[in-house]
N, C-alpha and C positions, 0 to 999 in steps of 0.2 A: 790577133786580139781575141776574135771569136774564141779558136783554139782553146787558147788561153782560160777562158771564162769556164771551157765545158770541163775543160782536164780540172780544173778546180769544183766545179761542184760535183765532179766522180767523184772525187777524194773524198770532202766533204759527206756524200752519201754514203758511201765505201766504209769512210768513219763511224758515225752513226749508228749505220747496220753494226759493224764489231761489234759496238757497244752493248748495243740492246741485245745482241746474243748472248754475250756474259753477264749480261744483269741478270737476262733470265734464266744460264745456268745456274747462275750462283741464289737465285730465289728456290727453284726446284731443288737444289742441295737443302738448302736452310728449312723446307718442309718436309722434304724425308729423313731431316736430324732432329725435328719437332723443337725448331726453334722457336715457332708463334705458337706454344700450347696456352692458351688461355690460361690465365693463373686461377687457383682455386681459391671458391668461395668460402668466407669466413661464417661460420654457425655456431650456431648449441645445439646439444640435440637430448631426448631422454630416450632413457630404453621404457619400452612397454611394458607396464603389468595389468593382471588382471584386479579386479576391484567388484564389488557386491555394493550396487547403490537402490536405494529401497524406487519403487516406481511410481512417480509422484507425476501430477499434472500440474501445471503452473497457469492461472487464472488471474482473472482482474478484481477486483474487490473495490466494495464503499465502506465505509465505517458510518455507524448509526450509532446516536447517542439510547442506553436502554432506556433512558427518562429525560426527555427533553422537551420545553415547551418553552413557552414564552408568555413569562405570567403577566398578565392584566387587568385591568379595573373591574371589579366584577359591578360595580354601581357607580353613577356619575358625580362627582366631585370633584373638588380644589385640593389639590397636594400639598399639602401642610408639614408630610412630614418625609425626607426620604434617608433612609437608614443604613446606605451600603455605598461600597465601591465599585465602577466596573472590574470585573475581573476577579473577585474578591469569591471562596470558597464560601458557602454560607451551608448552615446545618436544618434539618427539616424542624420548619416551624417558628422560622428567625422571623422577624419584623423587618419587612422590605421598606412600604410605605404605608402613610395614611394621609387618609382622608378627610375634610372636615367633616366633623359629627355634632356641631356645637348646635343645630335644629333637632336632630336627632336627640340628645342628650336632654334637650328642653322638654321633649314630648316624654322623653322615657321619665324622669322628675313627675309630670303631668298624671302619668299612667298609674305610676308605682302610687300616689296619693291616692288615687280612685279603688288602686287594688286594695290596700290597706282600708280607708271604707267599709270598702264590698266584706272583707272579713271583719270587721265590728260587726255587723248592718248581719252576717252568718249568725257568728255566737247569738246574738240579740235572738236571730230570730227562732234558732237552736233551743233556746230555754222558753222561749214563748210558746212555741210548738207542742215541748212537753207540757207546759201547762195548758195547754188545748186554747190558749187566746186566742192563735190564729189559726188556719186554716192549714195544709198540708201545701196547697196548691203555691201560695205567697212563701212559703220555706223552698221548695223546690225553686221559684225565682230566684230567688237568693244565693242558692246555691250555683246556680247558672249563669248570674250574677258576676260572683265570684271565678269561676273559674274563667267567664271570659276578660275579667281585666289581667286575670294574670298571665292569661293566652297573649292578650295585648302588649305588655310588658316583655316577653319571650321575643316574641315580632320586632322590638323594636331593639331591644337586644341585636339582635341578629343581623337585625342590619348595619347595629355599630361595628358588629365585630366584620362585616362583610366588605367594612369602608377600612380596617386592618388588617391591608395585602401580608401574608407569609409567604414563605417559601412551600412550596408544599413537599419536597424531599432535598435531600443533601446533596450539592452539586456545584458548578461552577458559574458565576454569572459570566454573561455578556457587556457588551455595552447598552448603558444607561440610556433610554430614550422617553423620558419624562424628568421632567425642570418641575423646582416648587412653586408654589403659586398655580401652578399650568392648570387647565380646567379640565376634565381626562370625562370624556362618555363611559360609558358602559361596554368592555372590549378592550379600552385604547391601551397599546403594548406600552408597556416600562421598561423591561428588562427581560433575556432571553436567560433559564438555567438549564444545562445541559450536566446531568450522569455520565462522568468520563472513566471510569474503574469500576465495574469491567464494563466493557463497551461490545457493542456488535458487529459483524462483520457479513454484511450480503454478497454474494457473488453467484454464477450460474454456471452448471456443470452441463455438458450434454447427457442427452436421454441414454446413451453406451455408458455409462457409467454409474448412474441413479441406483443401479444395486448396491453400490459399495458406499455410496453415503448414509452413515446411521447415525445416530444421534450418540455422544461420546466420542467419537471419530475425531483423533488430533491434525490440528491445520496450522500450518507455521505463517504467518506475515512478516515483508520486510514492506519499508516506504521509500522514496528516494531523497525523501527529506530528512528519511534519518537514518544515512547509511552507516553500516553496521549493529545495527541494532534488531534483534529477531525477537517476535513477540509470538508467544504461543497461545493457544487456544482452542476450544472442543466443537464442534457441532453443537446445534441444542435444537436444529430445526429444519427438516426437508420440507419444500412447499406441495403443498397435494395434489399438486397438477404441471403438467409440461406443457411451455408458451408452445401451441399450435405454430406459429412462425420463426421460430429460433428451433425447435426442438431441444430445450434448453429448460433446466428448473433451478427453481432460485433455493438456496440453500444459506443456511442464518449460521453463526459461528458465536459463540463466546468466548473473548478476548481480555485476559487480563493488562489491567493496560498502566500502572503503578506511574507514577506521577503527571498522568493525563497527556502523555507525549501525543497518543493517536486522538486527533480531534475530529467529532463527526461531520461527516461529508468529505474524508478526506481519501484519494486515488492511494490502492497498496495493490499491493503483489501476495497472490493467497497461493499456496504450496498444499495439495492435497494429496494423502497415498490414494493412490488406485489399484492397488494391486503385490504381490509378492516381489520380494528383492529380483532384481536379475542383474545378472554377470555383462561389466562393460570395462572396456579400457581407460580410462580417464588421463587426457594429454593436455596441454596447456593450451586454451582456446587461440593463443600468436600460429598455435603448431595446425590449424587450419586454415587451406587453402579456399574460401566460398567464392563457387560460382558459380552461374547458370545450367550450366549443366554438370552438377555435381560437386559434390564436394570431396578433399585430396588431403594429403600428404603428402611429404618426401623423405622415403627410406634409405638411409646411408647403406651403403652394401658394396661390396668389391665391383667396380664396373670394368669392362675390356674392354681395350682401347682399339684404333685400325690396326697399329703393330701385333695386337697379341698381348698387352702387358696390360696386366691390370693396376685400378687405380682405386681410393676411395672415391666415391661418387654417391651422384642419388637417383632414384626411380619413383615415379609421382603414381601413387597408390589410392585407389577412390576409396571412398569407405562411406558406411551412415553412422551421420550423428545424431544422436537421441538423449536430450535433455543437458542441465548445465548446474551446477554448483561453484558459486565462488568464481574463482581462477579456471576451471577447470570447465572441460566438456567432455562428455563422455563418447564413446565409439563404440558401438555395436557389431558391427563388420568392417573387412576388410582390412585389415590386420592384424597380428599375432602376439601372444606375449615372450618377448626378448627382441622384437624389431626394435631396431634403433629411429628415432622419431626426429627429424630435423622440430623444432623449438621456435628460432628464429632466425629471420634472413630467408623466408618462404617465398617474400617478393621478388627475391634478385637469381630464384633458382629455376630451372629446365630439364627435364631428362635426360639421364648422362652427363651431368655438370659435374667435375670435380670437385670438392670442399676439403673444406679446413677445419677440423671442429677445435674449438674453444670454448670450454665448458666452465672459466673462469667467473662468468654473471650469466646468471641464470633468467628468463624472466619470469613473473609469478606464478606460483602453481601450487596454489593454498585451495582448499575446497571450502575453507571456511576462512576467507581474510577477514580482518579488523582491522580498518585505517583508520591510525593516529588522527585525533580532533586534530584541527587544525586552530 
């Protein structure tokens, strides 16, 4: 029975072993006939050209209203009267609100009687004077008289009209913060107007560059709140000194800004030339690789296989990138014009990868998109 048992698991191993012998010839066959060749990856890819992009810096920016304030009571009253909408465009010199004036009016009534007076009480004493009845000194009064009721009268004027808030330029209101009736000091805000056509724009350049900003100097803005839309604009003002801690100076821009899209205080993107055109490649920003240690490419090119037989493939090429327009980034080194540039599918590739190009969808590569309002 023993016997038995052992002559059976010889067989049994005997078996096995066969097996695993010809599995493994027949694997070694199926990889010197490059039966597991990896299949190729599917791409797009562009060819290289050369491009002239002017050398611009790209900075943060604020926008500042050129006239903006937030007009207030300039004298303490009750609001009797308010004349506007928030939000409402209004012209220099509108009637915002008033004030009562109805004491004021009473004295000015009071005054004007006293002025008028004072000139009788002049003439009267004008003809007495030539007749030598009175004195020189008592016309002089008189005269002094007069002119100060009518000083007094100006006074009180002035303060009517001081109690009838205007506009003091053409601009935009805010929201309304005074109710009628409301008792308002001397200061207390109403209403905020803000000059939004043309509008300012501050931002700071470093001190390497402070030579090339001069006053006329155009500067392009985008906002992210209002993409595609590019606002242009000049210089009108370098600051006369660089922040000791930033090494940095502040630089003013004027901004044509046509139906008050950019409102003041608002975060933009300022675009200043720095300098002469230079020669870059422009590839579609999917067509880079970013990473820590460098940034890549992958160039389609005939690659050689272990056999000997070449295949299309790719080879991951570092290069520097300098600056961006749109869709597009540009490339200063590290490759040439007529390289073939994989596009996309950059994630799924390695050196010496096979591919597949299909160039049937392309993805963006506009320097200047315009995306459809939504």
């Amino acid at each position: 029975m023993a016997k038995r048992m052992i002559l059976m698991l010889a067989v049994v191993v005997l078996l096995i072993t066969s097996l695993g012998y010809f599995k493994t010839r027949q694997i070694q066959a199926a990889v010197k006939s490059h039966a597991f060749v990896t299949p190729p990856v599917a791409i797009t890819t562009v060819v290289a050209k050369q491009d002239k992009w002017p050398a611009t810096m790209s900075v943060v920016g604020s926008t500042v209203a050129i006239h903006g304030v937030t007009v207030s009571a300039d004298l303490p009253g009750t609001v009797t009267n308010l004349s506007f909408d928030s939000g409402r465009t209004v012209q220099a010199g509108e009637v915002l609100a008033e004030l009562d004036t109805r004491q004021e009016r009473a004295q000015l009534a009071a005054m004007e009687a006293q002025r008028d007076l004072a000139k009788i009480n002049h003439a009267r004493m004008q003809q007495l004077v030539n007749e030598g009845v009175i004195s020189r000194q008592d016309y002089d009064k008189a005269i002094a008289e007069q002119k100060q009721t009518e000083a007094n009268v100006n006074e009180i004027r002035a303060t009517i009209a001081r109690k009838t808030i205007r506009a003091p330029f053409s601009g935009s209101l805010g929201i309304r913060q005074a109710n009628l009736g409301q008792y308002l000091s001397a200061g207390s805000p109403i209403v905020s107007l803000q000059s939004l056509n043309p509008i300012y724009v501050n931002f700071s350049v470093p001190q390497q560059v402070l030579g090339q900003m001069h006053a006329g100097h155009t500067v392009h803005l985008t906002s992210d709140s209002l993409p595609g839309v590019d606002f242009t604009g000049r210089i009108n003002a370098v600051d006369s000194v660089v922040d000791a801690a930033t090494r940095n100076v502040q630089v003013q821009a004027t901004v044509n800004n046509p139906g008050g899209k950019l409102r003041p205080g608002m975060f933009v993107q300022v675009a200043v030339g720095v300098g002469e055109q230079r020669s870059i490649i422009p590839v579609p920003a999917s067509a880079i690789n970013y990473a820590p240690f460098g940034d890549s490419v992958y160039v389609v090119s005939d690659v050689s296989g272990p056999d000997g037989k070449t295949f299309k493939g790719v080879h991951q090429q570092f290069v520097k990138v300098e600056g961006a327009r749109g869709d597009q980034v540009g490339i200063v080194s590290g490759i040439k014009p007529g390289d073939e540039i994989v596009s996309s599918g950059v994630f799924k590739l390695r050196n010496g990868a096979a591919v597949a190009v299909n160039n049937k969808v392309h993805p963006e590569n506009n320097p200047a998109p315009k995306p459809e309002d939504n």
